[in-house]
DRENKE-778258 format. One record per residue (C-alpha): chain; x, y, z. Coordinates in nm, 4 decimals. Layout:
// DRENKE-778258
<koldren chaine="A" xx="X" yy="Y" zz="Z"/>
...
//
This chain:
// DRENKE-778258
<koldren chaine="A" xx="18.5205" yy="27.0119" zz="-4.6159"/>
<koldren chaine="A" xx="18.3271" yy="27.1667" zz="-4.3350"/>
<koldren chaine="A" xx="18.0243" yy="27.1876" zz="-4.5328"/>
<koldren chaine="A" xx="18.0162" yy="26.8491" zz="-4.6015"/>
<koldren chaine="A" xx="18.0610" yy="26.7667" zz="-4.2356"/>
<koldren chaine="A" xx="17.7853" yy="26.9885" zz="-4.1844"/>
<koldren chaine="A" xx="17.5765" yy="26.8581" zz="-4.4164"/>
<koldren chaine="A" xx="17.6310" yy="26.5065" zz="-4.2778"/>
<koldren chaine="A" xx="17.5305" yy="26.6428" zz="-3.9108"/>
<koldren chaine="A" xx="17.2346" yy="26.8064" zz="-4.0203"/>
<koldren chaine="A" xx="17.1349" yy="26.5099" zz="-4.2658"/>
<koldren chaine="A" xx="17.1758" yy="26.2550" zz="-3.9284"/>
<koldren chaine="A" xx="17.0109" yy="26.5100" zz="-3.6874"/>
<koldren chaine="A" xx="16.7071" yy="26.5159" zz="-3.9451"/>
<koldren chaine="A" xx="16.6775" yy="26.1516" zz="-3.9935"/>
<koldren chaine="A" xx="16.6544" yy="26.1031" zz="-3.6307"/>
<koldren chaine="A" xx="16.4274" yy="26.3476" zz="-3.5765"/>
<koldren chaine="A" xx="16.1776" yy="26.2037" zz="-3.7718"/>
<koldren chaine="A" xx="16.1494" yy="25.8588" zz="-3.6717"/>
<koldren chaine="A" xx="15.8586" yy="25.8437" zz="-3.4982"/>
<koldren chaine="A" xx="15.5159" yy="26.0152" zz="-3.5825"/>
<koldren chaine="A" xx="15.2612" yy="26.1187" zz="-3.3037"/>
<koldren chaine="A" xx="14.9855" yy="26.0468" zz="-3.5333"/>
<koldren chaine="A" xx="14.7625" yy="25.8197" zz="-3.3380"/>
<koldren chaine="A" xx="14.7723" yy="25.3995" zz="-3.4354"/>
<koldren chaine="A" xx="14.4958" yy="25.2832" zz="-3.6736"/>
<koldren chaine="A" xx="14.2874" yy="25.0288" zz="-3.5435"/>
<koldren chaine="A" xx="14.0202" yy="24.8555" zz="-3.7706"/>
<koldren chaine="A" xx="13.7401" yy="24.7559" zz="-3.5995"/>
<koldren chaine="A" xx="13.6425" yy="24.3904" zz="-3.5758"/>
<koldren chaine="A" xx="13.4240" yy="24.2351" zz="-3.8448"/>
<koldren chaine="A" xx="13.0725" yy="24.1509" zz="-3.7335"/>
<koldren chaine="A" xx="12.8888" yy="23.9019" zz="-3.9574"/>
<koldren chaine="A" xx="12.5318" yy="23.8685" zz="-3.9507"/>
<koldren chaine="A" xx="12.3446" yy="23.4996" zz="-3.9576"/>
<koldren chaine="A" xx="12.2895" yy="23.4058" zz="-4.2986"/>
<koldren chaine="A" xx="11.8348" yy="23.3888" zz="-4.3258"/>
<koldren chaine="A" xx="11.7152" yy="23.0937" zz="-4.5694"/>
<koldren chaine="A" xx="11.7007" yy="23.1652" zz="-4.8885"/>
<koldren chaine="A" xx="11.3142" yy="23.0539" zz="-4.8688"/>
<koldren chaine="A" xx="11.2333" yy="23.3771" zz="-4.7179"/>
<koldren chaine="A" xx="11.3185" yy="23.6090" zz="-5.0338"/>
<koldren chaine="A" xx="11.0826" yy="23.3685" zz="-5.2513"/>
<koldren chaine="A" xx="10.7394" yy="23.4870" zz="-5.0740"/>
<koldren chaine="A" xx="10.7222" yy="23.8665" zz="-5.1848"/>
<koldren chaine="A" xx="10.7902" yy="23.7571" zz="-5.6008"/>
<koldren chaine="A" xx="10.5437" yy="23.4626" zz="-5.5673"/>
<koldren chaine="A" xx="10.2750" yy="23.6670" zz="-5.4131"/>
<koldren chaine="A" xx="10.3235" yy="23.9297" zz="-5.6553"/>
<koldren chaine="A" xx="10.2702" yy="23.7257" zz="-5.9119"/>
<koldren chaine="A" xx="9.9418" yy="23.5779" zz="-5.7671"/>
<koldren chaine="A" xx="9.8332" yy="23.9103" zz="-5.7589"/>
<koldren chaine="A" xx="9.8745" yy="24.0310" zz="-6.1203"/>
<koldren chaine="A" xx="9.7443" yy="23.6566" zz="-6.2636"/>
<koldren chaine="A" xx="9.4483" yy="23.7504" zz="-6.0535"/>
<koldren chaine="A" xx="9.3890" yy="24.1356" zz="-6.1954"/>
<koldren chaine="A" xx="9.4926" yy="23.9488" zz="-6.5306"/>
<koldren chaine="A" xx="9.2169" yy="23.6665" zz="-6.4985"/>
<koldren chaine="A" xx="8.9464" yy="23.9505" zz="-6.3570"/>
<koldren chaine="A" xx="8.9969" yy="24.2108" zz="-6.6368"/>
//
């Protein structure tokens, strides 16, 4: 019997004992979102690309 009262002490010491942690908090940082660009911008380096090889194309 005075083990098991024992045990019960120790189990209720230990519980208590780790309750709290002293790990720091997490904190995400906010989320920063950049201004979307047109989508007309992206088009100029393909196009001009392909002006370029139709013109080694037409010279050769």
């Amino acid at each position: 019997m005075k083990k098991l009262v024992l045990a019960a002490a120790l189990t209720a010491a230990a519980s208590t004992a780790f309750a709290g942690s002293m790990a720091d908090p997490v904190v995400e940082p906010p989320v920063i979102e950049e201004a979307a660009s047109s989508s007309s911008s992206g088009v100029w380096v393909p196009l001009l690309l392909l002006v370029i090889v139709a013109g080694a194309a037409a010279a050769a």
